[in-house]
C-alpha positions in Angstrom: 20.0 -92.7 -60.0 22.4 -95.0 -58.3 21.1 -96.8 -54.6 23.7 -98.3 -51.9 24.6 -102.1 -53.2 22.7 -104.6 -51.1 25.7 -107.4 -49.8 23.2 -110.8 -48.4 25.7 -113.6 -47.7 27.9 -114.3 -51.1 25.4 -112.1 -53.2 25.6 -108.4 -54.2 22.5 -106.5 -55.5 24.2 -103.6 -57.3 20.8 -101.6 -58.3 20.9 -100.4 -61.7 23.0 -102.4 -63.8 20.6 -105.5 -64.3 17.0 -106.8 -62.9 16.8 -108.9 -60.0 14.4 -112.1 -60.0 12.1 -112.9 -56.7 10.9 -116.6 -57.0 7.6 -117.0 -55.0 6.9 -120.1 -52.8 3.7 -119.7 -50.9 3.6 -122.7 -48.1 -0.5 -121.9 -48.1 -2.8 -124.0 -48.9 -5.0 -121.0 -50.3 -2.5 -118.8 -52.5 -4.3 -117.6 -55.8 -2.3 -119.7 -58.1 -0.2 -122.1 -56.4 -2.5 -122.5 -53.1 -1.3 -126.1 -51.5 1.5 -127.0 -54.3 4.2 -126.4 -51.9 2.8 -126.3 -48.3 5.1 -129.4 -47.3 8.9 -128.4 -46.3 10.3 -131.3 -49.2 8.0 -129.5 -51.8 9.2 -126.0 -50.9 12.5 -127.2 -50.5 12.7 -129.1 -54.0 10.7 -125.8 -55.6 13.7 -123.4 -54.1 16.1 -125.4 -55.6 14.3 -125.7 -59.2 13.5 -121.6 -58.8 17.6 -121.2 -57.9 18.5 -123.3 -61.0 16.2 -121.0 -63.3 17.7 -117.8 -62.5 16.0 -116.7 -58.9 18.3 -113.8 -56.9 16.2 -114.3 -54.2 13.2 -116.9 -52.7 10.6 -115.3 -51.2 8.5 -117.5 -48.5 5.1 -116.9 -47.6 3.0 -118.3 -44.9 0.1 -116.0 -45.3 -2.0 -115.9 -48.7 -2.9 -112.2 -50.1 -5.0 -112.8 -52.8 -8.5 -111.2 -52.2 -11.0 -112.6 -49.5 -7.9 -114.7 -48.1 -8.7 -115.1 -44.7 -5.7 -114.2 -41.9 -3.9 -117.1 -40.3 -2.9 -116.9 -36.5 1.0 -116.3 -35.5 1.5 -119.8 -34.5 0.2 -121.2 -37.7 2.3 -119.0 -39.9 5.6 -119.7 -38.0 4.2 -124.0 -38.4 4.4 -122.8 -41.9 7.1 -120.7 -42.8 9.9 -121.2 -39.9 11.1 -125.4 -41.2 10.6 -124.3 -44.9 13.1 -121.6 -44.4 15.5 -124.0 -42.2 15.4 -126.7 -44.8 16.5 -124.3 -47.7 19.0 -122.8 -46.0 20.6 -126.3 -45.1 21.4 -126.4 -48.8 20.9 -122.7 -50.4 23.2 -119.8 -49.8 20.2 -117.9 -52.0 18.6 -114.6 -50.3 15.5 -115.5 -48.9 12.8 -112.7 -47.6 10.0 -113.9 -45.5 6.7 -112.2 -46.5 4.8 -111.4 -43.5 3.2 -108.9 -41.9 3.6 -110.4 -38.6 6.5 -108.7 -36.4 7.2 -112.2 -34.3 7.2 -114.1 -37.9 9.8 -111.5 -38.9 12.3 -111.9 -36.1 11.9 -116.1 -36.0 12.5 -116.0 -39.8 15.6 -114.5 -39.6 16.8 -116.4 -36.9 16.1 -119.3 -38.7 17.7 -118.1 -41.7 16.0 -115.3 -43.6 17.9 -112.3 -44.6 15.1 -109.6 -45.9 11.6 -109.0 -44.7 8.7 -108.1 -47.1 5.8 -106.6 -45.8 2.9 -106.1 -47.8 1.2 -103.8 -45.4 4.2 -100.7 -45.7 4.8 -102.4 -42.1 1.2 -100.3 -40.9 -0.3 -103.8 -39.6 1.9 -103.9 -36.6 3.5 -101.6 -35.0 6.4 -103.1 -33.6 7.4 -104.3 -37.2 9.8 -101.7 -38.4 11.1 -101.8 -34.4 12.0 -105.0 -35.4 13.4 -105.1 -38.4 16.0 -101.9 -37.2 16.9 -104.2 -34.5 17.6 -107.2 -36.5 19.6 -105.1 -38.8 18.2 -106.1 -42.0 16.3 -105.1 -45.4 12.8 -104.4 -45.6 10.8 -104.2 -48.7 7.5 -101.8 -48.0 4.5 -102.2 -50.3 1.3 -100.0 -50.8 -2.2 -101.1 -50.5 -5.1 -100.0 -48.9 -7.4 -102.0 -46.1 -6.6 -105.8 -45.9 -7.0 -109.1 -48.6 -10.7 -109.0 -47.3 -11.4 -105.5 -48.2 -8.7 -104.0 -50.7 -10.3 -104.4 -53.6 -13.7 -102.2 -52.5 -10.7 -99.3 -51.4 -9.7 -98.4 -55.0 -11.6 -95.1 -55.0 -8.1 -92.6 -55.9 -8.0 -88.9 -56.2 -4.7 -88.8 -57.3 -3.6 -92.7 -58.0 0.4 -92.0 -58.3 -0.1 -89.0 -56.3 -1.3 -90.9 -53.6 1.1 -93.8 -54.2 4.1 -91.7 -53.8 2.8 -89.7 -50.6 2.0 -93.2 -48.7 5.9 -94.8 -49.6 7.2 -91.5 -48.6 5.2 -91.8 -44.9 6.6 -95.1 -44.9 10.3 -94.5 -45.5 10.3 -91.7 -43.3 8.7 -94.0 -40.4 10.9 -96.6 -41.1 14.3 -94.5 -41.1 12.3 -92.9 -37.8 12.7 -96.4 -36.1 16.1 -97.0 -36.9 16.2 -98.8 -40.3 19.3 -97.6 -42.4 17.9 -96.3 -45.6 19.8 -98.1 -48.2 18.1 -100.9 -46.8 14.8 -100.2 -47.5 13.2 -101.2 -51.1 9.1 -100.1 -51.9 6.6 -102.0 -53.9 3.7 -100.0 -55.5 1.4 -103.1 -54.8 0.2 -103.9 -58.0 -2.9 -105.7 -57.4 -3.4 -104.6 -53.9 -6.4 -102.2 -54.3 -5.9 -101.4 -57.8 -7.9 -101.2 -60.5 -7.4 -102.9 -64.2 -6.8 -99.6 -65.4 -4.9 -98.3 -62.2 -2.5 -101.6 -62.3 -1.9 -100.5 -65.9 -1.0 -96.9 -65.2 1.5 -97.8 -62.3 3.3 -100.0 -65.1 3.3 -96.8 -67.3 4.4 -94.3 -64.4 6.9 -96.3 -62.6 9.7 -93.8 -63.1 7.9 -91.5 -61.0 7.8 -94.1 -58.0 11.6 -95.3 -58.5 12.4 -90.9 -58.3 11.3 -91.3 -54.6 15.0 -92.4 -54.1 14.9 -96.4 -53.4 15.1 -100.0 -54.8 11.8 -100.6 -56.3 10.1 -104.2 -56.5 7.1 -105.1 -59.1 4.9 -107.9 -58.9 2.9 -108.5 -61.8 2.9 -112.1 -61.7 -0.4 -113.6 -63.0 -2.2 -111.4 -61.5 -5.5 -110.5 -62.3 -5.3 -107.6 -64.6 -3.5 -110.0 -66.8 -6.2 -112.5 -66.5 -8.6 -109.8 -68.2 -6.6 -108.6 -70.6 -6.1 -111.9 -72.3 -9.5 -113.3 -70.7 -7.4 -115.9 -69.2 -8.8 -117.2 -65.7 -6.2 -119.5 -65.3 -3.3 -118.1 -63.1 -1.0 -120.6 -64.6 -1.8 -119.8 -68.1 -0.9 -116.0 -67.4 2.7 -116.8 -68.2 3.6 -114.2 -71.4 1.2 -112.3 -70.1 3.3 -111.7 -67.2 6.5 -111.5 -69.2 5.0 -108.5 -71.0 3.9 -106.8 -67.8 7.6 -107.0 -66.7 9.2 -106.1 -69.5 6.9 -103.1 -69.1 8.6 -102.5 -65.5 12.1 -103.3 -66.6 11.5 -100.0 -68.8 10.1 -97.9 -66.3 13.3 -98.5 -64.2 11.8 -101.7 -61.7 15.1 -103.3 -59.7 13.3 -106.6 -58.6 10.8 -108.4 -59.8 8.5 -110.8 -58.3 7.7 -113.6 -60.5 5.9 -117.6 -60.3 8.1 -118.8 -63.1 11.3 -118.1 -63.3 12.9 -119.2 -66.2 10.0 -118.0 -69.1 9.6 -114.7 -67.5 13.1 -114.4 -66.5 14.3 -115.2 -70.2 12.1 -112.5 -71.9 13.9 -109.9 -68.6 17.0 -110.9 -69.8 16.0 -109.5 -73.3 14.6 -106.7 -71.7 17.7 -105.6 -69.8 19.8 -105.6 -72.8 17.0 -103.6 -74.0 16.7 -101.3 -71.5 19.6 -101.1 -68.4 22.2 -98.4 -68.5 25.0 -99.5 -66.6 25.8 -95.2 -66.4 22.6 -94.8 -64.3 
C-alpha cells in the first residue's frame, strides 16, 4: 500500500520505503520520563540539535504532559512553553517539527512560528475548531486514539472489540477531518499505545498493526518507555526502558508502522535501522 509522499521544507517522507524517527522534547516540567529536563528554550534547543545529529526525521514539541493524572495547563501557559522553543530551533534547524497539542490556538501560533505538522493526541475531539484549523493552515495532522483524558484514560479500557473499536474511531476521525477541509494525504493516525490501553491491549495493537495501517494512511507508533514496557521487564525507571523500547518498535516496523515516536534516538533508531533491512519492501 503506497500513501502520497509528505514534502516539509527540504525533506520528503516517501511512506513505505524506510521508517521515519520522531524525537520527543517535552518543555513540561511534569512529562513521565523527561518531566523538567528540557523546559528552558537553550535545553530544548541543544536537545533538537543532539536528537537531529542521531537520526531524528522530525522533533516533536510538547507543552502539555499526557502521561496519566497529568493535570491540563491553560492556553497561555502552553504557548509560554512551546511558541520560543519552536522559534529558537527553527533559527538553526531546517528539521520537521510537529507541535503536540490539543489546543486549536496552540496549533495555529506554532505554525506561524515555525511548525510544520500538528499532533493531536485527542483524534482532534478536544476542540472543535482544531481540524478547522489545521485545513486552513494547510498542513499535516497526525490523529491518535484514546479514550477520556490523562486524568481518566486509564479507568476507560473496558473494550468489546479492542481493534475493532480502534479502527471504527480513526475512521470517524479521517472522515471528520477530510469533512473540514484537510487533504487526505495529509493526515497520519496513531493507535495511542498507552492511551487507555491495557498491558495486554498495548501488546495486541503491536501484533495487529497491519490491520490499522489497511485503513489507508501513514501510521505513527509510540512505544517509547512506556509503561507496558516497564512491566514486562519490571523496570520502573522510564530511562532504563531503552531495549525495551527498541524491541517494541522493531515489533511495529514489522507490522508496517511509518513513524515512530521515540526518547532516544540513536539506540532505538540503530536497532530500526536493522529492522528495516529486515522488514521494508521498497515494492509496497
Amino acid at each position: 500500500m503506497s500513501f502520497s509522499t509528505w514534502n516539509i521544507r527540504n525533506h520528503s517522507f516517501i511512506w513505505g520505503t524506510r521508517t521515519y524517527l520522531m524525537g520527543v522534547i517535552n518543555v513540561t516540567p511534569d512529562s513521565f520520563s523527561d518531566g523538567g529536563q528540557f523546559n528552558s528554550v537553550e535545553a530544548a534547543t541543544r536537545q533538537a540539535k543532539q536528537l537531529v545529529q542521531a537520526g531524528a526525521d522530525i522533533l516533536d514539541i510538547g507543552g502539555q504532559s499526557t502521561r496519566p493524572q497529568a493535570e491540563d495547563v491553560s492556553l497561555s501557559a502552553e504557548l509560554e512553553r512551546v511558541i520560543p522553543v519552536i522559534e529558537a530551533i527553527r533559527t538553526s534547524l531546517d528539521t520537521p517539527i510537529s507541535v503536540d497539542t490539543t489546543k486549536a490556538a496552540v496549533a495555529r501560533a506554532a505554525i506561524a512560528a515555525g511548525a510544520d505538522i500538528v499532533n493531536d493526541i485527542s483524534g482532534a475531539v478536544y476542540e472543535e475548531a482544531m481540524l478547522p484549523t489545521v485545513a486552513e493552515l494547510d498542513v499535516p495532522i497526525i490523529l491518535m486514539h484514546m479514550r477520556g483524558t490523562p486524568q481518566t484514560m486509564q479507568q476507560m479500557t473496558d473494550y468489546g472489540d479492542l481493534i475493532g473499536e480502534l479502527k471504527d474511531f480513526l475512521q470517524q476521525r479521517v472522515t471528520a477531518a477530510i469533512s473540514c477541509g484537510i487533504k487526505p494525504d495529509k493526515i497520519a493516525l496513531d493507535p495511542g499505545i498507552g492511551f487507555a490501553k491495557t498491558y495486554e491491549q498495548n501488546l495486541e495493537i503491536l501484533r495487529r498493526l497491519p490491520e490499522l495501517r489497511a485503513i489507508g494512511y501513514p501510521l505513527l507508533v509510540g512505544p517509547s518507555r512506556k509503561s507496558f514496557i516497564g512491566w514486562i521487564l519490571n523496570q520502573p525507571d522510564p530511562k532504563q526502558r531503552v531495549w525495551g523500547t527498541a524491541a517494541a518498535s522493531c515489533a511495529a516496523i514489522a507490522g508496517g508502522s511509518d513513524i515512530l515516536r521515540l526518547h532516544d534516538i540513536r539506540e532505538v533508531g540503530e536497532a530500526c535501522r536493522v529492522a528495516d533491512a529486515i522488514w521494508r519492501h521498497k515494492s509496497e
